[in-house]
Every structure is written in C-alpha cells, then in structure tokens.
C-alpha positions as a LaTeX table, in Angstrom:
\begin{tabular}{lrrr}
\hline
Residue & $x$ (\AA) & $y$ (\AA) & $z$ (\AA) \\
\hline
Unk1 & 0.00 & 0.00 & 0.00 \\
Unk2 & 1.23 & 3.78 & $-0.83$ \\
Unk3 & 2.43 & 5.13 & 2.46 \\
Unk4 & 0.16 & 7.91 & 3.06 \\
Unk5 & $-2.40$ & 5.58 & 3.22 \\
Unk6 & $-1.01$ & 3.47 & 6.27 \\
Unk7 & $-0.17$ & 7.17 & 8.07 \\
Unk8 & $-4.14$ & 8.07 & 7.87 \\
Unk9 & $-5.19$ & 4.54 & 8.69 \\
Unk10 & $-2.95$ & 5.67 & 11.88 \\
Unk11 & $-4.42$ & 9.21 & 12.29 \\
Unk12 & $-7.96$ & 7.70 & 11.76 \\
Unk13 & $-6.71$ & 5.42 & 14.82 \\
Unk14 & $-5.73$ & 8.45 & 16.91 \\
Unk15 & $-8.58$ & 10.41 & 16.16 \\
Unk16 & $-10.91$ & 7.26 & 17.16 \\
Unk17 & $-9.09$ & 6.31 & 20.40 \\
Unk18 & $-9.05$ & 10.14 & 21.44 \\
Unk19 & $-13.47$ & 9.97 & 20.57 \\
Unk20 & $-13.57$ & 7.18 & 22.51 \\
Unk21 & $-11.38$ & 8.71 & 25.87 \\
Unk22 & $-13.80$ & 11.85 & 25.45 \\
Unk23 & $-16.84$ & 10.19 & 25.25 \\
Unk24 & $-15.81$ & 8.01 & 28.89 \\
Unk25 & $-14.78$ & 11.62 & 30.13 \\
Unk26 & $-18.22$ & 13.15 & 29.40 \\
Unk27 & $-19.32$ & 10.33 & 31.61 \\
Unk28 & $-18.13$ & 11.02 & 34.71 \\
Unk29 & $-18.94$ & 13.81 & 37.21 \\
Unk30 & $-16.80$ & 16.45 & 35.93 \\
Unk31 & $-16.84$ & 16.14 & 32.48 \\
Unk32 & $-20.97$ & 16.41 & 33.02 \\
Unk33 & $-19.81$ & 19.97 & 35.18 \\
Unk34 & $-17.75$ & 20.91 & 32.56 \\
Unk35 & $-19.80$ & 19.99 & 29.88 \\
Unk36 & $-23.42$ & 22.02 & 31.97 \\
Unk37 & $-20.53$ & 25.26 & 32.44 \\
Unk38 & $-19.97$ & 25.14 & 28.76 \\
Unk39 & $-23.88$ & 25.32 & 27.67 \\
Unk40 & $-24.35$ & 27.93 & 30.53 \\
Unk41 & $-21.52$ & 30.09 & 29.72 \\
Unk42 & $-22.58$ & 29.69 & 25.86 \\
Unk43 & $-26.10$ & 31.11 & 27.38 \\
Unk44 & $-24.62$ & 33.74 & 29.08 \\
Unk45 & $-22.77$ & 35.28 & 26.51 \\
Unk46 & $-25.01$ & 35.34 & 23.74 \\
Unk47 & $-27.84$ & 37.15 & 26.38 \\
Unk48 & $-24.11$ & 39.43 & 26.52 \\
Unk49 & $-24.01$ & 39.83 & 23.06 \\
Unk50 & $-28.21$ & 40.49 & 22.41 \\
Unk51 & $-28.76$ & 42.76 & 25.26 \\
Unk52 & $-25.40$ & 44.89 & 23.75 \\
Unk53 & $-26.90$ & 44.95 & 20.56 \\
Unk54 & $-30.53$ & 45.94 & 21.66 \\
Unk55 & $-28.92$ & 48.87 & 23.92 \\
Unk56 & $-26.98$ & 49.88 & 20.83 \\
Unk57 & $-29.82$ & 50.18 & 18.47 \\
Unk58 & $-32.30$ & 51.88 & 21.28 \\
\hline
\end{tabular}
C-alpha cells in the first residue's frame, strides 16, 4: 500500500481512540460539570451579546 495511506489509517486510529477517551470523560462527574458550564456560559454570553446589541440600536 502507498504510504500515506497506512499514516491516515494511523491518524484515523488516533482520532478514534481520542473519541472514545472523550466520550468516557463526558461520563463522569466532571466532564458532566464541565460539559453544563460550557452550555451555561454559551447562554450567558449570547444574552451578553443580544442585550449589547438591543442597547446599541435603542
């Protein structure tokens, strides 16, 4: 086989094992926190962002 296709059979590998690891991480008790701080803080800054807007336009 040409060798770039045996190096992105190994990256493929990589990224798989690495998908896997995260997925067990989003299992346990902090990767749930971390995962409820990242929707909240995506919350917060968007309200941020709108009420910024609507002050700018009023």
């Amino acid at each position: 086989p040409p060798p770039w296709l045996s190096r992105q059979l190994f990256l493929e590998t990589v990224d798989l094992q690495a998908t896997k690891e995260r997925i067990e991480y989003s299992k346990t008790f902090q990767g749930k926190y971390f995962n409820f701080l990242g929707y909240f803080f995506s919350i917060y800054f968007l309200w941020k962002i709108f009420m910024v807007r609507v002050t700018d336009i009023v």
